[in-house]
C-alpha positions as CSV (number, residue, x, y, z in Angstrom):
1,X,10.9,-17.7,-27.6
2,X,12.2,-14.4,-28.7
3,X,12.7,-12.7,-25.6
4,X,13.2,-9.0,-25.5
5,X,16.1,-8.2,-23.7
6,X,15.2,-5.1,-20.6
7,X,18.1,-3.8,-18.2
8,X,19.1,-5.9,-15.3
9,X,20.0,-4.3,-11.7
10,X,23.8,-5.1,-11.7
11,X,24.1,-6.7,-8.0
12,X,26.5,-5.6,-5.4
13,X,29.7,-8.0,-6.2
14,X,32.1,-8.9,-3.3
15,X,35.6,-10.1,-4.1
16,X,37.2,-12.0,-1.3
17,X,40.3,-12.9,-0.7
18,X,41.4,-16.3,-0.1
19,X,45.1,-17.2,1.3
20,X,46.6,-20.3,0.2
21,X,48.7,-22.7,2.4
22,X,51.0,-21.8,5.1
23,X,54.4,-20.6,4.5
24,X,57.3,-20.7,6.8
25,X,58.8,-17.0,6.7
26,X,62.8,-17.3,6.6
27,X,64.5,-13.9,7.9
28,X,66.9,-13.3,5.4
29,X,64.9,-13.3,2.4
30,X,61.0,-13.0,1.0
31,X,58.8,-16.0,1.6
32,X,58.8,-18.7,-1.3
33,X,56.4,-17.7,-3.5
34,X,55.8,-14.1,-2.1
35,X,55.8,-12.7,-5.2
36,X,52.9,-14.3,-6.7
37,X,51.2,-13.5,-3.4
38,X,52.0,-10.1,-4.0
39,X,50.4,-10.4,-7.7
40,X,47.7,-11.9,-6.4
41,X,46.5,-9.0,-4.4
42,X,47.3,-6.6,-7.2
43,X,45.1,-8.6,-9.4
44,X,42.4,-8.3,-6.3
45,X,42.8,-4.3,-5.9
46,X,42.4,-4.4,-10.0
47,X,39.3,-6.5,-10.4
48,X,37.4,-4.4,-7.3
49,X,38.4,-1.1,-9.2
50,X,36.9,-2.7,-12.8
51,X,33.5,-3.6,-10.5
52,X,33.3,-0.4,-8.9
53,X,33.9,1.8,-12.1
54,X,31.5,-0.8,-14.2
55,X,28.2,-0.3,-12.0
56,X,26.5,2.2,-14.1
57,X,24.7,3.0,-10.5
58,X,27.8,4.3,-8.9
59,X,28.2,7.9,-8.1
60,X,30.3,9.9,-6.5
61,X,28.5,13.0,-4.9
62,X,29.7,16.4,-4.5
63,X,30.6,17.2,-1.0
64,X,31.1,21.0,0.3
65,X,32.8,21.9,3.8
66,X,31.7,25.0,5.1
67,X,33.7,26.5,8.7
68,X,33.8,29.9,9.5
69,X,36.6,32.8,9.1
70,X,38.2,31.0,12.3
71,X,40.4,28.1,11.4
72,X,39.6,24.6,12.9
73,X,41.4,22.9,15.2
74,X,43.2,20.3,14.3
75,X,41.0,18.0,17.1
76,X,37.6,19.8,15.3
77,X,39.6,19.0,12.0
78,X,40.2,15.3,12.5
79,X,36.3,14.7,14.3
80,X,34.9,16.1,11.3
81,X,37.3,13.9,8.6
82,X,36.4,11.0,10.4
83,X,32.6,11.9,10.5
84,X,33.0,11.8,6.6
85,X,34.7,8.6,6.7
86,X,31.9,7.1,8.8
87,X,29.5,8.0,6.5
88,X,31.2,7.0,3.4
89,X,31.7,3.5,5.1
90,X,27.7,3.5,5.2
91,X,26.9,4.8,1.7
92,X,29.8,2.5,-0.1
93,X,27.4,-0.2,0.3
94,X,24.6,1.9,-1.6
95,X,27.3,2.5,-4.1
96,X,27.3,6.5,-3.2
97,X,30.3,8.4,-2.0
98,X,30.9,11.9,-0.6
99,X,33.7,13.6,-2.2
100,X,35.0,16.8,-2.4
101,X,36.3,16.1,-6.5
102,X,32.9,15.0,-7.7
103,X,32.4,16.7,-11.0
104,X,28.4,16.1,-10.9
105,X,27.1,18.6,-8.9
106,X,23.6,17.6,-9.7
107,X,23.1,16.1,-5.7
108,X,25.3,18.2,-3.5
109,X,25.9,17.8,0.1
110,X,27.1,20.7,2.4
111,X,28.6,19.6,5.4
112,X,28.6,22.9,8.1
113,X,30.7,22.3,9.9
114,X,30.9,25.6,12.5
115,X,29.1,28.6,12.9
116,X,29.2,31.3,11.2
117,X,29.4,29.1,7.9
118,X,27.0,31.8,6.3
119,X,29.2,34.0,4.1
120,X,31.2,30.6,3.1
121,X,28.2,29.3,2.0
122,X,26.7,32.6,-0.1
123,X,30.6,31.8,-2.1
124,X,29.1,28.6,-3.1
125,X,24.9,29.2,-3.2
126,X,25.1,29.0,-7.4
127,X,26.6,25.4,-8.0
128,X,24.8,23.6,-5.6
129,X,22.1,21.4,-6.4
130,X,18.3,22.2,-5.3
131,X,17.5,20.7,-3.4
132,X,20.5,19.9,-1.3
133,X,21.3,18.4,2.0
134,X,22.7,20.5,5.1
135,X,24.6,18.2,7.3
136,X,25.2,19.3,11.1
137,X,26.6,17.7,13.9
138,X,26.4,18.5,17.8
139,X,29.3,20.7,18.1
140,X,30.2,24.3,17.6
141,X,27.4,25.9,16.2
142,X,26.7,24.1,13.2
143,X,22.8,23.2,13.6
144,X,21.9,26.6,14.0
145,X,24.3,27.9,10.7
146,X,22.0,25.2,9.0
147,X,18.8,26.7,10.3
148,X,20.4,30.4,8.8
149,X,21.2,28.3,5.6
150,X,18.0,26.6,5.1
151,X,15.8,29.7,5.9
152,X,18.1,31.9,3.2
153,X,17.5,29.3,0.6
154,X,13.4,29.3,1.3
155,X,13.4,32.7,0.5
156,X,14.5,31.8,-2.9
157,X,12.0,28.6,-3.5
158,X,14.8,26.1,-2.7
159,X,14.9,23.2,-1.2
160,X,17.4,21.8,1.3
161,X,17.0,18.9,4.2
162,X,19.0,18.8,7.1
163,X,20.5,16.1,8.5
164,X,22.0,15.7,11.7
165,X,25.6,13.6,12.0
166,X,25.2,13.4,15.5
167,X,25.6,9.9,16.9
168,X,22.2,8.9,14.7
169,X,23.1,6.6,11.9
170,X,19.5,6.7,11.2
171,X,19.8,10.8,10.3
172,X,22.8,9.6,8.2
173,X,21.6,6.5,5.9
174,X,18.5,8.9,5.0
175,X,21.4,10.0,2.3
176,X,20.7,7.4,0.1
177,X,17.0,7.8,0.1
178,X,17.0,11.6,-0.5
179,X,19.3,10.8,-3.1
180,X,16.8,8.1,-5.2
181,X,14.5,11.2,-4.3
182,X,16.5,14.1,-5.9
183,X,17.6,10.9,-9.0
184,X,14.2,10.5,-9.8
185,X,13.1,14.1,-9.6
186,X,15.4,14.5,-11.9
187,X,14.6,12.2,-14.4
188,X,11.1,12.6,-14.8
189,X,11.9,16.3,-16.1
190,X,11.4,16.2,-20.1
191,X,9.5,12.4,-20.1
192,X,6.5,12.2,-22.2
193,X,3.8,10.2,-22.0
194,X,1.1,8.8,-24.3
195,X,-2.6,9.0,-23.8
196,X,-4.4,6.8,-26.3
197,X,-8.1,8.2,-26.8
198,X,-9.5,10.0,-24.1
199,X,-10.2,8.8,-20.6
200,X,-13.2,6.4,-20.1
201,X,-16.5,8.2,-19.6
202,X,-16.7,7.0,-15.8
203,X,-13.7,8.5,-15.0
204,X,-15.8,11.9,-13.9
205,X,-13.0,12.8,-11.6
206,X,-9.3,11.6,-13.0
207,X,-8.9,14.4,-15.9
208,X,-6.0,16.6,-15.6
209,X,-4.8,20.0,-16.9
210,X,-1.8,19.0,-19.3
211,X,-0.4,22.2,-19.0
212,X,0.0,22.0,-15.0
213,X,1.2,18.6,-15.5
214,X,4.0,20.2,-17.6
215,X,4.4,23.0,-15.3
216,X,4.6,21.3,-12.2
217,X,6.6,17.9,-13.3
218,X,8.4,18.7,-16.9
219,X,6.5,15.7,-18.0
220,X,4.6,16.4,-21.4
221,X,1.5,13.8,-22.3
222,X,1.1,13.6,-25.8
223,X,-2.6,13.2,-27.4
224,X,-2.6,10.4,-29.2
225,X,-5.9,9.4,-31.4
226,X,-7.8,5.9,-30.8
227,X,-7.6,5.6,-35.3
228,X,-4.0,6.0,-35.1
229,X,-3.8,2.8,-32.7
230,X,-6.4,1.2,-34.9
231,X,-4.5,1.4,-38.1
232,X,-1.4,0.1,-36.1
233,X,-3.7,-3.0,-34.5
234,X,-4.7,-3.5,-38.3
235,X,-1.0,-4.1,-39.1
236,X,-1.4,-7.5,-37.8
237,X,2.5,-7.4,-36.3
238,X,3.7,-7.7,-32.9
239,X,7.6,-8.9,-33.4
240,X,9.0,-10.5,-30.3
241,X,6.9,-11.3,-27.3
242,X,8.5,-12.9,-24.3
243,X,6.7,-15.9,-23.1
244,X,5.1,-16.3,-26.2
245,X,5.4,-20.0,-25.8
246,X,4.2,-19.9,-22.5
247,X,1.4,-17.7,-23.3
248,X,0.0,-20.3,-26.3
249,X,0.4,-23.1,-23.7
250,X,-1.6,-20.9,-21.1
251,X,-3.9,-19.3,-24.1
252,X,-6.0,-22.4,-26.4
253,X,-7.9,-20.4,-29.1
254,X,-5.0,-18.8,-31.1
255,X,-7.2,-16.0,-33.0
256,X,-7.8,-14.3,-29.9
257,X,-4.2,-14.3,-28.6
258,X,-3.4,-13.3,-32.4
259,X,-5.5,-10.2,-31.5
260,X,-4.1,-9.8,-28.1
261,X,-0.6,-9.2,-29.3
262,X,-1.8,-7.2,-32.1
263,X,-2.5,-4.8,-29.6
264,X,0.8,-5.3,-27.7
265,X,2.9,-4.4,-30.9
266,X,0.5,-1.8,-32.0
267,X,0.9,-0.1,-28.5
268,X,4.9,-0.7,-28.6
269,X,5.1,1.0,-32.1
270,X,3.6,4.0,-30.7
271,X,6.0,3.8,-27.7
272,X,8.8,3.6,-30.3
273,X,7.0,6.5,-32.9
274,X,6.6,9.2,-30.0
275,X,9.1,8.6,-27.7
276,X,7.2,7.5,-24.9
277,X,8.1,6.5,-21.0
278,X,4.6,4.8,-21.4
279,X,1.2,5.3,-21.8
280,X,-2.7,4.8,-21.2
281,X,-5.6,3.4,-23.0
282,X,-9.2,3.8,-23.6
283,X,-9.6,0.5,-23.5
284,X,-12.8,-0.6,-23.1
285,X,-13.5,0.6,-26.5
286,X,-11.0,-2.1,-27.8
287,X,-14.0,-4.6,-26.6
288,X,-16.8,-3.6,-29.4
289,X,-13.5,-2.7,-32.1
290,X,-12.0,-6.2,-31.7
291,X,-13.6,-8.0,-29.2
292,X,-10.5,-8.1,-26.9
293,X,-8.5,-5.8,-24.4
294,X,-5.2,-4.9,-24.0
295,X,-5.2,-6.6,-20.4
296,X,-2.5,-8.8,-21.7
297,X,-0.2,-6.5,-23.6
298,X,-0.1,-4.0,-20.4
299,X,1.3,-7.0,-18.8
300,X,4.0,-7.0,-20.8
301,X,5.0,-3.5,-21.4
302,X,5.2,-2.8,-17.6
303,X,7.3,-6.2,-17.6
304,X,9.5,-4.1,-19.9
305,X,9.8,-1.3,-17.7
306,X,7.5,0.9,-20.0
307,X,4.7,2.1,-17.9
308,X,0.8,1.3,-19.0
309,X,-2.6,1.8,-17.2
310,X,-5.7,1.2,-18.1
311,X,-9.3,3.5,-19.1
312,X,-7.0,6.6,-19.5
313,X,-6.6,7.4,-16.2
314,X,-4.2,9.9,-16.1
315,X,-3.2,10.6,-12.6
316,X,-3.1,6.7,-12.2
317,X,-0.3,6.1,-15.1
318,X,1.9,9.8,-13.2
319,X,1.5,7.2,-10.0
320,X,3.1,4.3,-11.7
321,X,5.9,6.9,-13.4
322,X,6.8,8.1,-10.4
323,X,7.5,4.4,-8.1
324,X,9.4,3.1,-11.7
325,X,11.6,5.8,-11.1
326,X,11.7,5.7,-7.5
327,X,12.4,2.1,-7.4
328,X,12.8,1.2,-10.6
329,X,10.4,-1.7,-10.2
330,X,6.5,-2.0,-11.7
331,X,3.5,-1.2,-9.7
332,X,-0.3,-2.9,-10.2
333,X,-2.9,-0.6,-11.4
334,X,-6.1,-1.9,-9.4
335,X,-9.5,-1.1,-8.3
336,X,-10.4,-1.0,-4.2
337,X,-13.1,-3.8,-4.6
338,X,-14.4,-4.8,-1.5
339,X,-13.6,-3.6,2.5
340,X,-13.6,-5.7,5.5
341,X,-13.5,-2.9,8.2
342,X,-13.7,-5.8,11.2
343,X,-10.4,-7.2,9.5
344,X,-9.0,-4.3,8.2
345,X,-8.8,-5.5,5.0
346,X,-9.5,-4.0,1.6
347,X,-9.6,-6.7,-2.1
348,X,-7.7,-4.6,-4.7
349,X,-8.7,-6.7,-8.6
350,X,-7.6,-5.6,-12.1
351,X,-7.8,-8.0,-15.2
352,X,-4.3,-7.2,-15.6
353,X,-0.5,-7.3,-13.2
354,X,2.8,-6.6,-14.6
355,X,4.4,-9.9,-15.2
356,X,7.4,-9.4,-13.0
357,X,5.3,-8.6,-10.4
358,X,3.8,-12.0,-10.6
359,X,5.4,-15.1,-9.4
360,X,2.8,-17.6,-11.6
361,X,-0.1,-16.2,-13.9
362,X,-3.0,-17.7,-15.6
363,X,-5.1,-16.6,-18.6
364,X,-8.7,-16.0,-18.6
365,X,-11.6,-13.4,-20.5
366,X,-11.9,-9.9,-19.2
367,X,-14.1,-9.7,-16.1
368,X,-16.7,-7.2,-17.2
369,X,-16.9,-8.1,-20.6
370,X,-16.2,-12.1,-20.4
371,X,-14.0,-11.0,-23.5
372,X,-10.2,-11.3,-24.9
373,X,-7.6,-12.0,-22.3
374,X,-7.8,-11.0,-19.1
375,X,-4.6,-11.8,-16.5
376,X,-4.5,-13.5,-13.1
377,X,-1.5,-13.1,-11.3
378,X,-0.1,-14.1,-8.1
379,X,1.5,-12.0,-6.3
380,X,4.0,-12.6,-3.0
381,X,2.6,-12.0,0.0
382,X,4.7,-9.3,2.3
383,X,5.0,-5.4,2.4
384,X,3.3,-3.3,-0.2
385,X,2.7,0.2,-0.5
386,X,-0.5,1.8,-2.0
387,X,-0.3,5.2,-3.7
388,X,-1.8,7.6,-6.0
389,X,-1.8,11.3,-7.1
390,X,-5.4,12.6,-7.2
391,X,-6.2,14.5,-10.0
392,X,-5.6,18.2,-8.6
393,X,-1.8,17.3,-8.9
394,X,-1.6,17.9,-5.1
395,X,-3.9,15.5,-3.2
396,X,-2.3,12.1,-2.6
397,X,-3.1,8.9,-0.9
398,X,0.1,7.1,0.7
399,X,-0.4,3.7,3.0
400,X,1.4,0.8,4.3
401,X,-0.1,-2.7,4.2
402,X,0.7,-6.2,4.0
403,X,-0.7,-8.5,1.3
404,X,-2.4,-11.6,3.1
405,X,-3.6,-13.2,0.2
406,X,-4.6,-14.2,-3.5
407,X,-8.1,-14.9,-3.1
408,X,-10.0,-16.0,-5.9
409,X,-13.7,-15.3,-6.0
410,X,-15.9,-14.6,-8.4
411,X,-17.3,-11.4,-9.3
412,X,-14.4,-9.5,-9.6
413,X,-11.4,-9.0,-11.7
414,X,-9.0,-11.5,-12.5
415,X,-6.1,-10.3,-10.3
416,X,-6.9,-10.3,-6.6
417,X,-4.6,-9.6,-3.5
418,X,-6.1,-9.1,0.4
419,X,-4.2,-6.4,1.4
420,X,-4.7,-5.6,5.8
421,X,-3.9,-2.0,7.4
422,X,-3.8,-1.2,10.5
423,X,-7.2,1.6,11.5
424,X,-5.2,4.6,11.1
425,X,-4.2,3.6,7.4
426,X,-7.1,2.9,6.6
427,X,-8.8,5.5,7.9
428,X,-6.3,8.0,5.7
429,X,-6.7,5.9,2.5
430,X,-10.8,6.5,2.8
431,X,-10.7,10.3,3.7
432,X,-8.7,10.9,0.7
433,X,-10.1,12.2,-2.8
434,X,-8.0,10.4,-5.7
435,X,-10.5,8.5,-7.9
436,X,-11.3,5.1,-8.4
437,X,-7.7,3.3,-8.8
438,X,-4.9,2.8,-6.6
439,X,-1.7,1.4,-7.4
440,X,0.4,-1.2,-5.1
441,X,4.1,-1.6,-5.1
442,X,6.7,-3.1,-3.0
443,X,8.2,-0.2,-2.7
444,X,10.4,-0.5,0.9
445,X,10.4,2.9,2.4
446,X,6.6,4.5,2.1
447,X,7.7,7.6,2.7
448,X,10.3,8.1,-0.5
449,X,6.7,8.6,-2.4
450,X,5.2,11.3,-0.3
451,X,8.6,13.4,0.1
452,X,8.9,13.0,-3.9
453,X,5.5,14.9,-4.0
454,X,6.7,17.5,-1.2
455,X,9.2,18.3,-3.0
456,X,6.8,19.4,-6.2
457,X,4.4,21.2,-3.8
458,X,7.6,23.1,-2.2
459,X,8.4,24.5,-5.6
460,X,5.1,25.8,-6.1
């Protein structure tokens, strides 16, 4: 049905190696057929290189050793090379290695590994990255070199985490997590984002300063008038749409769908015209223009990996930025709709889910409108993670909780999921100040969100 084509996670790939029969070894020469055997494993060592090299993921990350003026010993030498190898062993599996040759010095990990590591360090303070991670170990000094190290570098607004070696694997596989961290950090530097309209009038709370967002991210949101998407709705074009066929099985009255899509292309082509990570929508205002919402077509562009939230809410659409490039995954814009506090339970609804999200959907009108097409996902139940940035840039809400079910009742939005806490997270998600919406992930590790933020607040 015309499906677009978005970038697929390549999965770890395991090669194994599987010995033929049995041969009897004779002393005086190779084994019949050893050669081959020989080839064989070549051909092994090759195809593991081509996978390695071919994960665009893979990275190789710049390692530093700092001692002091003292040489090591050869003992303290060969503890702290095999320290490395331990924790290469660990991080091959998150396709990340430590090495000493890296030529991206964009994530840089000092390893201190003495006292007095101070003036070795000052030699090297201009290539590496901020922020960086200090790792120490429980020998010779080198958590307190750290502390110097860390300290020194506050002085100048940067930003470095220690880690301890130490007999903690834990301390160790926090690599890989500081690295999706510093990654996303990264890549949100320079990405602009669309706001179509202005936010909806209810949204007394969820305006932001562009120029702080600019200052404090690198991400530039781009004013984009509600005629301009008009005149690109009145193109009547919308190209490709995955599940299209699905959608006019799902979808019976084909003039409304027609407009639904409408809006979908209209809002890709601005995607494509301003060079957009994603946008948001006044959309309510679509309701008395053409009688329809863009409910469906934000399905589908979050599908796509471009972001999209509803009633231009600003801080909400930063949020859903910010867990893409986290996890690289969608999140689901919703409202808190109703709270069992006996239960700990709070009903999160929104006419509209990300597709991918969703492991079965149905069609029906907008809630508040009874209008267009509104989307009712279901989601898996499990682990979820409920965020959002308030509107001061600093603020943020950040709780863990386990969907318990897709309920469907009537008076709210299409899309519902029971979401329990436990009393302390809720009590944190109600004692915070970030407007109306919240948005829901699957995100694995809660906290990957809130040191993000740190790290913005840090650099203040």
């Amino acid at each position: 049905d015309g499906a677009v084509d978005t970038p697929v996670p390549i999965p770890n790939t395991e090669v194994k190696h599987r010995s033929g029969e049995n041969i009897s070894l004779r002393q005086d020469s190779e084994p019949p057929g050893f050669f081959y055997y020989k080839l064989y494993l070549c051909i092994i060592v090759i195809i593991l290189i081509i996978n390695i090299t071919a994960k665009g993921d893979f990275m190789n990350i710049k390692l530093y050793r700092l001692h002091s003026t003292l040489p090591l010993s050869e003992e303290n030498k060969k503890m702290d090379d095999q320290l490395i190898d331990d924790i290469n062993a660990s991080l091959f599996k998150e396709d990340l290695y430590l090495s000493e040759n890296a030529d991206d010095d964009d994530f840089s990990v000092v390893f201190v590994e003495t006292g007095g590591a101070e003036e070795a360090f000052l030699k090297i303070e201009n290539q590496i990255s901020n922020p960086c991670i200090l790792l120490t170990h429980y020998k010779n000094n080198s958590l307190p070199a750290c502390m110097e190290i860390k300290s020194y570098l506050a002085t100048k607004n940067k930003i470095a985490f220690i880690l301890d070696t130490g007999n903690d694997q834990e301390q160790t596989s926090m690599i890989p997590e500081l690295y999706k961290v510093f990654k996303a950090k990264k890549e949100i530097s320079g990405a602009r984002l669309g706001v179509v309209g202005k936010p909806s009038d209810w949204l007394i709370y969820s305006k932001v300063d562009y120029q702080k967002v600019e200052d404090k991210f690198g991400i530039s949101l781009i004013d984009i008038p509600m005629e301009e998407f008009q005149e690109e709705i009145d193109k009547h074009q919308y190209g490709r749409v995955r599940h299209l066929a699905d959608l006019k099985k799902k979808w019976k009255d084909p003039e409304v769908l027609e407009t639904a899509l409408c809006i979908y292309g209209a809002l890709k082509r601005l995607i494509i015209r301003y060079n957009l990570e994603g946008l948001t929508v006044r959309c309510f205002d679509l309701l008395g223009l053409y009688k329809n919402t863009s409910c469906l077509a934000f399905a589908l562009l979050n599908e796509e990996g471009y972001i999209a939230t509803c009633e231009g809410d600003i801080p909400s659409m930063l949020t859903m930025l910010f867990i893409n490039k986290l996890t690289g995954y969608s999140s689901f814009q919703a409202n808190p709709s109703y709270i069992d506090y006996q239960k700990r339970r709070i009903l999160f609804a929104h006419c509209t889910v990300p597709f991918d999200m969703a492991t079965s959907y149905e069609l029906g009108t907008h809630f508040e409108s009874g209008l267009g097409i509104g989307v009712r996902g279901e989601l898996p139940n499990g682990e979820v993670v409920i965020a959002k940035l308030g509107a001061d840039l600093k603020e943020y809400v950040l709780a863990a909780g386990k969907i318990i079910e897709n309920p469907k009742l009537n008076g709210y939005c299409r899309t519902q999921i029971m979401v329990e806490f436990n009393n302390h997270e809720m009590m944190d998600f109600f004692s915070s100040n970030v407007g109306n919406h919240i948005i829901i992930s699957y995100m694995t590790n809660p906290s990957l969100f809130g040191l993000f933020l740190e790290l913005f607040t840090k650099a203040d």
